[in-house]
Backbone as CSV, one residue per row, in Angstrom:
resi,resn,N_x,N_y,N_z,CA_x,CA_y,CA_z,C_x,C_y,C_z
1,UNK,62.119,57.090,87.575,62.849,58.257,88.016,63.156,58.185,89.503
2,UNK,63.757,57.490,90.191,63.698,56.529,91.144,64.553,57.519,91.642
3,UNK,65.067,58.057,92.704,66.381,58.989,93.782,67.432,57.893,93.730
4,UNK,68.532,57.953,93.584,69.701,56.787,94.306,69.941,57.106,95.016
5,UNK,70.100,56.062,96.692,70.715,56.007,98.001,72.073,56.767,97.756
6,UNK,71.941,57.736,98.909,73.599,58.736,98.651,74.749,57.462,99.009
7,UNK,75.054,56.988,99.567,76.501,55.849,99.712,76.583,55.092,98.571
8,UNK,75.987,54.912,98.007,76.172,54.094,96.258,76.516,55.391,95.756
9,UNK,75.550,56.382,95.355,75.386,57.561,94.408,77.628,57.900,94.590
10,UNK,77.604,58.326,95.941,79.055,58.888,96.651,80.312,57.592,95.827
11,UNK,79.654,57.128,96.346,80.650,55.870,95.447,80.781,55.671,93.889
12,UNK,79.189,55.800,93.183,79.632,56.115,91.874,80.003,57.080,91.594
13,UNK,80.199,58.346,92.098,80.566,59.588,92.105,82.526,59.615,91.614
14,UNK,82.794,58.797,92.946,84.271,58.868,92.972,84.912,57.913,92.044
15,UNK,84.641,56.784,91.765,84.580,55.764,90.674,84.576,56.310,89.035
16,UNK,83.734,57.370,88.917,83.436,57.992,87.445,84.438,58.970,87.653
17,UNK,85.147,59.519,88.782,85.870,60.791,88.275,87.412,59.824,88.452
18,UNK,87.295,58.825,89.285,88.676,58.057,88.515,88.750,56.921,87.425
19,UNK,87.404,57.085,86.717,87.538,56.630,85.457,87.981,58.005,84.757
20,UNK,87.370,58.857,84.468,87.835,59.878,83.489,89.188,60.478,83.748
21,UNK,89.263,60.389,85.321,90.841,60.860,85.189,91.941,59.950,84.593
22,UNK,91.302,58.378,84.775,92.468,57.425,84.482,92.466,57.604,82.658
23,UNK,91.501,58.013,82.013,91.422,57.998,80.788,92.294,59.373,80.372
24,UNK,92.025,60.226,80.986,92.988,61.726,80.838,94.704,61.579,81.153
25,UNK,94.661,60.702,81.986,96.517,60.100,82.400,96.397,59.422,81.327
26,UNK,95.670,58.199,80.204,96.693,57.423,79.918,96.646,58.186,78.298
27,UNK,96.207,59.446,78.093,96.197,60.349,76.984,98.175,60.724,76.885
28,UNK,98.693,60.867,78.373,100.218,60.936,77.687,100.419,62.269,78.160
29,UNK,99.290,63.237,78.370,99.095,64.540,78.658,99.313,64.966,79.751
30,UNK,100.427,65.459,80.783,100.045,66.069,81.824,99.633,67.521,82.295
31,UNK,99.269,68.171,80.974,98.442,69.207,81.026,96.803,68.865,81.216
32,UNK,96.529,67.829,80.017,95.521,67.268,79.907,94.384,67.175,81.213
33,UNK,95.485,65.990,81.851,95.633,65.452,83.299,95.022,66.585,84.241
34,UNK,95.792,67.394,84.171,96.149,68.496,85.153,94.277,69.516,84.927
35,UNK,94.111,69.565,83.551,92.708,70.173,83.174,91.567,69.518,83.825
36,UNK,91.701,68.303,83.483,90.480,67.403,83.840,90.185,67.332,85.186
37,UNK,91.626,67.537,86.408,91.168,67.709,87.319,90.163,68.700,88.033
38,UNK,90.969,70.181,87.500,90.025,71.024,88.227,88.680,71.331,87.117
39,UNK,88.452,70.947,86.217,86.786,70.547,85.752,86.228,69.915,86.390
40,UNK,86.782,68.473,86.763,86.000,67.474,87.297,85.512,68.242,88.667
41,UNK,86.371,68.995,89.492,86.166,69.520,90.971,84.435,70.473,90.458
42,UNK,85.223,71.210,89.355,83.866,72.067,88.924,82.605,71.164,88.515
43,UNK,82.750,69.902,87.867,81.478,69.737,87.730,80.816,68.975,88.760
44,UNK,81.902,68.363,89.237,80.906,67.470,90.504,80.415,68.791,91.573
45,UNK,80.974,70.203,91.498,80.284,71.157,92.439,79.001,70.750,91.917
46,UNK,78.720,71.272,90.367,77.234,71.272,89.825,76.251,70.078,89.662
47,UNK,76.949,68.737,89.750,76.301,67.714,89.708,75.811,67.537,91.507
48,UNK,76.529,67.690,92.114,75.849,67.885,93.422,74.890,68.688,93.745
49,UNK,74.301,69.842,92.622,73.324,70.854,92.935,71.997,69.829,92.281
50,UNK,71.848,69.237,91.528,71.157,68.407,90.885,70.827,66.717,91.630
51,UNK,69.344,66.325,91.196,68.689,64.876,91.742,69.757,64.073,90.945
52,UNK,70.211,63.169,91.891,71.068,61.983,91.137,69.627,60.822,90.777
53,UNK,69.474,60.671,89.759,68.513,59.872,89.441,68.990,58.192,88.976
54,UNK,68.595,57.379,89.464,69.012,55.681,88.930,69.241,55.674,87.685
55,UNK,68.356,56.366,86.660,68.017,56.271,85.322,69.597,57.092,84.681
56,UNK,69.523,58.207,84.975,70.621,58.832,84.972,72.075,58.810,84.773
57,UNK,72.151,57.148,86.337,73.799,56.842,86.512,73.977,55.513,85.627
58,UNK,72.048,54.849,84.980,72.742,53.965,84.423,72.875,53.977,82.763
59,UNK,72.040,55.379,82.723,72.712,56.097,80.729,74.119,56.202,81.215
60,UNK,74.230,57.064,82.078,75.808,57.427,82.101,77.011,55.804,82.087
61,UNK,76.503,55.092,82.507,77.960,53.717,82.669,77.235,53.039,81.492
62,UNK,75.774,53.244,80.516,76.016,52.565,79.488,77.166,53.286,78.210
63,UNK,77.049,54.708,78.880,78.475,55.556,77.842,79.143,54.947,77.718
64,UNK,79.801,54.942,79.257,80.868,54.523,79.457,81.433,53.073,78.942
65,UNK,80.187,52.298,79.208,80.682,50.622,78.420,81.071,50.946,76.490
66,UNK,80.224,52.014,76.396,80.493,52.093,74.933,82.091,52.676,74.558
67,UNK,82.097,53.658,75.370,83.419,54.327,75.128,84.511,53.178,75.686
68,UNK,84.493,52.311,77.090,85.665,51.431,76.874,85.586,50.365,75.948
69,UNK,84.869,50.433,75.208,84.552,49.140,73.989,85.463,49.965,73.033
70,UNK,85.045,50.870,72.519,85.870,51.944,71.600,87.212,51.786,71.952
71,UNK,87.364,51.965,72.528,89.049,52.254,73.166,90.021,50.924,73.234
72,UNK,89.343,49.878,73.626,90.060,48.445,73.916,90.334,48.052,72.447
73,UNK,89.206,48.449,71.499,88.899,48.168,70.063,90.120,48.826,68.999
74,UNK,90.556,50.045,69.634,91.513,50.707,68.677,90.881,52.063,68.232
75,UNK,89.208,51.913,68.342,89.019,52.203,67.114,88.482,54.356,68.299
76,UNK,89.554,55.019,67.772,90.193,56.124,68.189,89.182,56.991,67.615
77,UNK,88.554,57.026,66.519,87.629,58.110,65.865,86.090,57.289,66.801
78,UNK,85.558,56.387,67.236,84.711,55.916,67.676,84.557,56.029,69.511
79,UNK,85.696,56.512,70.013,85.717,56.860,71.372,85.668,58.247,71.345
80,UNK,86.348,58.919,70.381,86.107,60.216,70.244,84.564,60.877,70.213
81,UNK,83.695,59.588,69.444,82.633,60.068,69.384,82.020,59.864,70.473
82,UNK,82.487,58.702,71.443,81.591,58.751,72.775,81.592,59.186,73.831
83,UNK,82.914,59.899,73.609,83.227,60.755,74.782,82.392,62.023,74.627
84,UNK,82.649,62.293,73.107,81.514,63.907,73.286,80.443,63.634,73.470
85,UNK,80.002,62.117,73.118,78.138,62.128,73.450,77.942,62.229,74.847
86,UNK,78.844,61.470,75.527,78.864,61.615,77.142,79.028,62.975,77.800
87,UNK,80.096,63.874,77.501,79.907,65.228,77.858,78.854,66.374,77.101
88,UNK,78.339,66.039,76.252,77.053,66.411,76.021,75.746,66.467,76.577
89,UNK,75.889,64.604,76.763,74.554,64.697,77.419,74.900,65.388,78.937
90,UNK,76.310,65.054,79.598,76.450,65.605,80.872,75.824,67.097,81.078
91,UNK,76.549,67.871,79.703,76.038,69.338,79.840,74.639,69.582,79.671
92,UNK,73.707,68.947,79.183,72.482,68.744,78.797,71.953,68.424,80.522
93,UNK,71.972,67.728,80.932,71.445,66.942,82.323,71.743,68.584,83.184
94,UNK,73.075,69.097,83.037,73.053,70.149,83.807,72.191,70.972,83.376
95,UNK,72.026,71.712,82.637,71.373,72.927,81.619,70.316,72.262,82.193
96,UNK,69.436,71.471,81.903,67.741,70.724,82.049,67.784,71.147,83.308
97,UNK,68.630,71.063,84.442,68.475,70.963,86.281,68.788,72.788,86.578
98,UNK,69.803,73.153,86.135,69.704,74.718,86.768,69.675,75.583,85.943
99,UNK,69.204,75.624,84.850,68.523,76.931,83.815,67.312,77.300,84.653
């Protein structure tokens, strides 16, 4: 349960919100687009109230390897599923830190 150095943490920070945004642009959506932004503003408020933990950022980019495996793959019902596991557990990590 190790703290991550803030200049990595800051860096994976901005890196994960232009992965999800680049995934919300290439949806076709510029409503979509347009949503994800001001969430993302909202959740990185709340992820900044919370310990960035090592353990943490590296469940989160093993999602992520799963979900771009899904996606490169075709296989559209299988990213679907990893995207909600990822914003799940996201909402989960929050709920656990400020309930």
């Amino acid at each position: 349960l190790d703290s991550a150095p803030l200049e990595p943490v800051a860096a994976y920070r901005r890196e994960d919100t232009l992965l999800h945004l680049g995934l919300a642009e290439r949806t076709g959506s510029a409503s979509l687009a347009a949503s994800y932004t001001s969430v993302r503003a909202a959740v990185n408020e709340l992820l900044d109230r919370i310990p960035l933990l090592v353990r943490g950022l590296e469940h989160s980019q093993a999602q992520h390897t799963a979900l771009a495996r899904a996606i490169l793959a075709g296989d559209a019902d299988g990213a679907r599923e990893r995207m909600r596991e990822h914003c799940a557990g996201t909402a989960a990590l929050l709920r656990g830190f400020l309930s």
